[in-house]
C-alpha positions as CSV (number, residue, x, y, z in Angstrom):
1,X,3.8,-2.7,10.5
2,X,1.8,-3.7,7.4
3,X,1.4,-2.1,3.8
4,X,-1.4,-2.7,1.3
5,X,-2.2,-1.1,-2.2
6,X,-5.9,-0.6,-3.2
7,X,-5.6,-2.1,-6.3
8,X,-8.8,0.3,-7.4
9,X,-6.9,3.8,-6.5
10,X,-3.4,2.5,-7.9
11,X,-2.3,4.3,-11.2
12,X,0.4,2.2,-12.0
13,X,2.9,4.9,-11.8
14,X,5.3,2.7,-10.3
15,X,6.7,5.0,-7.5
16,X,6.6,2.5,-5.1
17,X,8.3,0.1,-6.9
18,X,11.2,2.5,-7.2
19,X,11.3,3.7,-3.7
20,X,10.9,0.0,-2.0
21,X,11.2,-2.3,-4.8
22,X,12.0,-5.1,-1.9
23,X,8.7,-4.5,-1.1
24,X,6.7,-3.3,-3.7
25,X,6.3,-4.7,-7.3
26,X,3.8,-4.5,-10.2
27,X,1.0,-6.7,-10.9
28,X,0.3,-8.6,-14.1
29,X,-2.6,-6.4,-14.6
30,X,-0.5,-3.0,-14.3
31,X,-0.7,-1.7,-10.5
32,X,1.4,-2.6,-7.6
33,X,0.9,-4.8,-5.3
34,X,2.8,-5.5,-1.5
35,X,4.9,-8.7,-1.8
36,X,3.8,-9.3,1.8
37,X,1.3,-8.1,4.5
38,X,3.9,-7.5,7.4
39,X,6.8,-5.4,6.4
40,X,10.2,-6.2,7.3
41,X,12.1,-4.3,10.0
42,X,14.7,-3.2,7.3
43,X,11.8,-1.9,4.2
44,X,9.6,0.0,7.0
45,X,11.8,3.4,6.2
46,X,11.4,2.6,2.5
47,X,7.6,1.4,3.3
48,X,6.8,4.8,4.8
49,X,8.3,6.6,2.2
50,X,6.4,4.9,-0.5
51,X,3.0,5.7,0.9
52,X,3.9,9.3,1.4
53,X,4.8,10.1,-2.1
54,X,2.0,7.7,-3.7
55,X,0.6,10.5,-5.9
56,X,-3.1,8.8,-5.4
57,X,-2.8,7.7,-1.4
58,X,-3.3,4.1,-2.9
59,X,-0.8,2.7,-0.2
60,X,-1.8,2.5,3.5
61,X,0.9,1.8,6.2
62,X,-0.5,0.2,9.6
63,X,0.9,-0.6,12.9
């Protein structure tokens, strides 16, 4: 599984951060970013999650 966040939908609301903060943090410039490409086994619940409550879609789950 991978995640990504499209740095040009993200509102920097910080959901994701919350839900998966193992995964997810925020960027210097204000909107999150993945911490990695793959996900782990044990943040792909968390991952999921994430991507379904983004309030913009800004997060897309793969694989």
């Amino acid at each position: 599984m991978k995640a990504t966040v499209d740095k040009d939908l993200c509102i920097g609301c910080e959901l994701c951060t919350q839900i998966c903060p193992s995964f997810f943090s925020m960027a210097v410039d204000g909107v999150a970013h993945a911490l990695a490409g793959t996900v782990p086994p044990e943040d792909e619940a968390c991952c999921s999650e994430a991507a379904e409550g983004c309030p913009v879609k800004a997060i897309a789950v793969t694989g």
